[in-house]
C-alpha positions as CSV (number, residue, x, y, z in Angstrom):
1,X,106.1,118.0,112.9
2,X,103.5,115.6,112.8
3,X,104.4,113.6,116.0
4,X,104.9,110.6,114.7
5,X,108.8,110.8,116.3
6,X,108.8,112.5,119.5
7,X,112.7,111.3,120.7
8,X,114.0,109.9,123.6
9,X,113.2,110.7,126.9
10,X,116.4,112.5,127.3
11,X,115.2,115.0,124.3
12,X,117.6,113.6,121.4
13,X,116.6,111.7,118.4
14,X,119.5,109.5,117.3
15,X,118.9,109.5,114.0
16,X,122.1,107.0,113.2
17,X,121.3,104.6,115.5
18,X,119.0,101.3,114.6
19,X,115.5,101.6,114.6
20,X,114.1,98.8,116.5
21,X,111.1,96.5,116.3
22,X,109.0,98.1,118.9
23,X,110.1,102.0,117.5
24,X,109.1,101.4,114.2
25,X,105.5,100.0,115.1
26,X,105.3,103.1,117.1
27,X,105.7,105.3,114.7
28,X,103.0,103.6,112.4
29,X,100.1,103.2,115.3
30,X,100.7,107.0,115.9
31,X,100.3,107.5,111.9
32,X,97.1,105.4,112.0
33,X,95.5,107.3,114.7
34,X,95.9,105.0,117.4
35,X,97.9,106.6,120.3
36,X,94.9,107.2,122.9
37,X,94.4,103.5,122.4
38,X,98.3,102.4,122.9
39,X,98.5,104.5,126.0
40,X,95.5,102.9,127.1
41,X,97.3,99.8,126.4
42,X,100.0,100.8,128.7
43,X,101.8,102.9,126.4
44,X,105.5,102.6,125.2
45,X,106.3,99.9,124.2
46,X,103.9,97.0,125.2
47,X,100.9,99.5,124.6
48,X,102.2,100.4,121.0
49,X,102.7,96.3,120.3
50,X,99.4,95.6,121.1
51,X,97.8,98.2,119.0
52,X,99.8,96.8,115.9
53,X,99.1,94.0,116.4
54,X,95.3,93.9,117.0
55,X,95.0,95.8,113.7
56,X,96.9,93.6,111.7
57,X,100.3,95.2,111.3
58,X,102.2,92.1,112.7
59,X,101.5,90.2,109.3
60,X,104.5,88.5,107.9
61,X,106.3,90.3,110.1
62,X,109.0,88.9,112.9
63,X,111.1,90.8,115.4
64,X,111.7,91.3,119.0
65,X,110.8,94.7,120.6
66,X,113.9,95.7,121.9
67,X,116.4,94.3,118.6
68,X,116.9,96.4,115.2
69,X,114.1,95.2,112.6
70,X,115.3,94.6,109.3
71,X,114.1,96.6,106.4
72,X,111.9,94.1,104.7
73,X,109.8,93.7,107.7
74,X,110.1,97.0,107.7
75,X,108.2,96.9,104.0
76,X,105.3,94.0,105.5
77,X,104.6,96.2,108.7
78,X,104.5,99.5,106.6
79,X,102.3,97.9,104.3
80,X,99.4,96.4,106.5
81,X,99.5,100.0,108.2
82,X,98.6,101.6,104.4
83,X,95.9,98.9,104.2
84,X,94.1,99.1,108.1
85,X,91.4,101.0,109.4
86,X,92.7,104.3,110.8
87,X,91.1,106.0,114.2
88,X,89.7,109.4,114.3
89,X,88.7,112.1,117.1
90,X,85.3,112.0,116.9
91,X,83.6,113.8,119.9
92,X,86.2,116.7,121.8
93,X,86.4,118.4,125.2
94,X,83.9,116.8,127.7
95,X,83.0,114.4,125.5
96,X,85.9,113.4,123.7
97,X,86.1,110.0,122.1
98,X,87.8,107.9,119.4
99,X,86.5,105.7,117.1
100,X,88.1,103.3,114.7
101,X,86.9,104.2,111.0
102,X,86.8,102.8,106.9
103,X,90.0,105.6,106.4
104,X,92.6,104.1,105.8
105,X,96.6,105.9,105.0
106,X,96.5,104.0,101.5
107,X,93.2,105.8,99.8
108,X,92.5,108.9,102.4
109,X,96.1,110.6,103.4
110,X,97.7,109.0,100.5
111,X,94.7,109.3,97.3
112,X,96.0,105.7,96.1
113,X,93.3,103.2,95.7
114,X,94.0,100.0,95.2
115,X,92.5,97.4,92.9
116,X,92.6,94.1,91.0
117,X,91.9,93.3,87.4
118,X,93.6,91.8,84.5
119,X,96.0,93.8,82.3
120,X,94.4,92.8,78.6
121,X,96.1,95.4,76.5
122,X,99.3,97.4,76.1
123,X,100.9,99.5,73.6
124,X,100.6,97.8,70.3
125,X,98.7,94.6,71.2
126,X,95.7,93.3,73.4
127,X,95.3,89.6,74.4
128,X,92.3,89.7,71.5
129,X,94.3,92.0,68.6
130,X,96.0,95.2,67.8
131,X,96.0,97.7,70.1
132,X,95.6,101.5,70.2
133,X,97.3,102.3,73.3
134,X,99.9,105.1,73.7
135,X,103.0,103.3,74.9
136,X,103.3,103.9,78.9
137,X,99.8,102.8,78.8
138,X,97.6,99.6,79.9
139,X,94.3,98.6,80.4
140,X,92.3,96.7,82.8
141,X,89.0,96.0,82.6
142,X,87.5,99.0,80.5
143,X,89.5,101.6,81.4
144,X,93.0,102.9,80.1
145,X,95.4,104.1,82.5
146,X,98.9,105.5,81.7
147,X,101.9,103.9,83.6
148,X,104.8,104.8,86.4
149,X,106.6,102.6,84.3
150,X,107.0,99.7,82.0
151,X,104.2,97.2,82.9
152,X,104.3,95.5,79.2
153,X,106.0,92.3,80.6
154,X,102.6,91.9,82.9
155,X,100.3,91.7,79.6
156,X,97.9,88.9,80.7
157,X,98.3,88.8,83.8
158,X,95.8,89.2,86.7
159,X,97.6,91.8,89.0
160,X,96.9,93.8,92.4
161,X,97.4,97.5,91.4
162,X,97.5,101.0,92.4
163,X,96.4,104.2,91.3
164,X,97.0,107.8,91.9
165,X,96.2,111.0,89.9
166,X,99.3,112.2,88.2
167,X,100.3,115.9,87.4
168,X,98.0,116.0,84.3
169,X,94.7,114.9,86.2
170,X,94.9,111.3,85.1
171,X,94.7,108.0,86.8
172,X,98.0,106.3,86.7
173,X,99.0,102.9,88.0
174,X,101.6,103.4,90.4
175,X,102.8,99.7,91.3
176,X,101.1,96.8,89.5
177,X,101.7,93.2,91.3
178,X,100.6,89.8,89.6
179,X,98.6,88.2,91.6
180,X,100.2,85.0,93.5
181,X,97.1,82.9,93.6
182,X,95.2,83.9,90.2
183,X,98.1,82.9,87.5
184,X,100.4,80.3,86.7
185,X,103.6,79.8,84.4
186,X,105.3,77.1,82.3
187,X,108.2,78.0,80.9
188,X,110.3,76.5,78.0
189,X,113.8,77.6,77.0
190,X,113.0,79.2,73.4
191,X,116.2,77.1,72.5
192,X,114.6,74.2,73.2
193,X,111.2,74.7,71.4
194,X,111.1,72.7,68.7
195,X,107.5,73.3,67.3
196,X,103.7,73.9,67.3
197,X,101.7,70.5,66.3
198,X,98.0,69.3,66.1
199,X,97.1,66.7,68.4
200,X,93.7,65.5,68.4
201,X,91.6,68.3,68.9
202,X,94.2,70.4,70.2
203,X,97.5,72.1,69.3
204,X,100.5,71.8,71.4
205,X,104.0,72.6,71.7
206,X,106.7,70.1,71.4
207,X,109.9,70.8,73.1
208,X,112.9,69.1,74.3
209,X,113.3,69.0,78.2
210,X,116.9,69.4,78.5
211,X,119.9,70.1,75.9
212,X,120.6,66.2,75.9
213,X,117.1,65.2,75.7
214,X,116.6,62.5,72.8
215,X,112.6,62.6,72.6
216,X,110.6,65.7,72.8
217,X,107.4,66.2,75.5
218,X,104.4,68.2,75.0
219,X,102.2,70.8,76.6
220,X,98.7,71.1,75.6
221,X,97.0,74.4,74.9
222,X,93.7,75.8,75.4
223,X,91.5,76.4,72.0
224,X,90.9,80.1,73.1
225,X,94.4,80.2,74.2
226,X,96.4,83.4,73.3
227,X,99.5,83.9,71.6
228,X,101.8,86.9,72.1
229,X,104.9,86.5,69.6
230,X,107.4,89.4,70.1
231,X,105.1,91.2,72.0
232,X,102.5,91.2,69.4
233,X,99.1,89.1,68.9
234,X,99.4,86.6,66.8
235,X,96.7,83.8,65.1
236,X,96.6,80.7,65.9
């Protein structure tokens, strides 16, 4: 209905048969606005590539045009479609024309906008105390949103999220991802802590490395650093 799959030349549409590499980056250019341009381009399939890839939808992404993509690259080129710049119609009849615009599917077809912050409190606790928050909810930055589902694990962290008015009117994160280059983990078998300690001017935890190790090691922390015990704020 909206002609984003218009079938086969011979009228059917084969819906059990493999979507290939070249079909599915049709279907997405159309979606984005850009079929004038493809068939500029030279149409199906070469024009369709070319549009894709010229606005970024190739990213991550690996195929051949003619072979059966594979879901996850599915997922990469879906994704760069939500996040590019869609065409519109902007002059008609004698004078039509096209023109790429700042729309994209994500925010304007979709309402989801998309963000980054850190995640400083949840239900119960905040990276600087208690917390008032209803559980289901977070919030980053100064503003509390409710949740499409448990994001307590992601306390701390600095995250790529998305938003979306729910069914009551209120802004809820969607999908909340940590951020690859903005955090960084240690971690430390609990059953292999063996204890908190002052050093110097700092504290640090002591812990063995492995089950046989004979000697402990250490890892320094911050003197702002936080502590989350249990899922609750705790002093240092």
């Amino acid at each position: 209905a909206q002609g984003l799959i218009v079938g086969y030349e011979d009228g059917t549409f084969r819906p059990d048969q493999e979507i290939t590499y070249a079909e599915a980056m049709t279907i997405l250019v159309r979606a984005m606005g850009y079929e004038v341009y493809a068939q500029s381009k030279g149409g199906y399939p070469q024009g369709y590539i070319v549009a894709g890839s010229n606005n970024g939808l190739t990213k991550n992404v690996q195929g051949s045009n003619t072979l059966p993509i594979s879901r996850g690259n599915v997922a990469y080129m879906t994704l760069n479609a939500l996040n590019a710049n869609m065409m519109e119609q902007t002059g008609f009849g004698s004078d039509a024309k096209w023109e790429v615009t700042d729309k994209t599917l994500l925010k304007d077809i979709l309402d989801v906008t998309k963000a980054q912050g850190q995640i400083s409190a949840i239900e119960n606790t905040a990276l600087t105390g208690s917390s008032s928050l209803k559980a289901g909810q977070i919030r980053i930055g100064d503003k509390i949103y409710d949740t499409a589902y448990n994001m307590n694990n992601l306390l701390g962290y600095n995250v790529t999220y998305y938003v979306k008015e729910n069914d009551k009117g209120d802004d809820e994160v969607i999908l909340a991802l940590p951020d690859e280059n903005k955090n960084s983990t240690f971690k430390i078998d609990s059953d292999l802590m063996y204890n908190i300690v002052d050093r110097g001017a700092y504290k640090t935890i002591s812990y063995y490395k492995t089950e046989d190790a004979t000697a402990t090691s250490y890892v320094t922390l911050d003197n702002d650093a936080t502590l989350i015990y249990n899922g609750k704020f705790e002093s240092l």
